[in-house]
C-alpha positions in Angstrom: -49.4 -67.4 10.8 -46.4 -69.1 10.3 -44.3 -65.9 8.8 -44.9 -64.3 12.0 -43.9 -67.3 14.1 -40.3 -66.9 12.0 -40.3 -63.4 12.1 -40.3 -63.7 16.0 -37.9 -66.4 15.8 -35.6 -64.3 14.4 -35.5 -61.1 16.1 -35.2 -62.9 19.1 -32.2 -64.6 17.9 -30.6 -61.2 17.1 -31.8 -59.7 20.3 -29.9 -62.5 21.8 -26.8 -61.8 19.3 -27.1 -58.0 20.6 -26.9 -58.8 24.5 -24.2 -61.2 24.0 -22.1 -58.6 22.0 -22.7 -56.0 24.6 -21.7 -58.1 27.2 -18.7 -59.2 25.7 -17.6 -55.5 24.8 -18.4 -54.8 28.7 -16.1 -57.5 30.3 -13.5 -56.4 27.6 -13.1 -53.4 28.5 -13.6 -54.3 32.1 -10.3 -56.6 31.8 -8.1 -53.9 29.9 -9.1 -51.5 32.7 -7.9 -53.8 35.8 -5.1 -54.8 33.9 -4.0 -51.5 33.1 -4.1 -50.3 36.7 -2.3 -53.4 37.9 0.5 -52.2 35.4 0.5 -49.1 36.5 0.2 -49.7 40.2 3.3 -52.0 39.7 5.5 -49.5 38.1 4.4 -47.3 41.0 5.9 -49.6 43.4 8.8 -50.7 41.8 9.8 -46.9 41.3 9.2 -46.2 45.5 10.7 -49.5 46.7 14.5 -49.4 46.4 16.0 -52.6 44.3 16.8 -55.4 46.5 19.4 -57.1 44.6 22.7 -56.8 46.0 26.1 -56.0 44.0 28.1 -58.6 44.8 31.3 -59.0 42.7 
């Protein structure tokens, strides 16, 4: 009895290890993709908008 009490102790602390690993990999590459579009959406941007900065000598 007692080898299946640890035997369900532990694959529920790997299941746990799995869904914690998933989740991190998910909000990874959540992050990469907004940061990524922000880049992009800012070069976008800074190629329509004429520069502001004035040549002043």
């Amino acid at each position: 009895m007692k080898t299946i009490y640890l035997t369900l102790l532990i694959s529920l602390s790997c299941t746990g290890c799995a869904v914690y690993a998933v989740a991190d990999a998910a909000i990874a590459v959540g992050a990469t993709v907004v940061k990524t579009t922000a880049k992009a959406a800012g070069a976008v941007i800074d190629a329509v908008t004429p520069d502001s900065k004035s040549d002043k000598k």
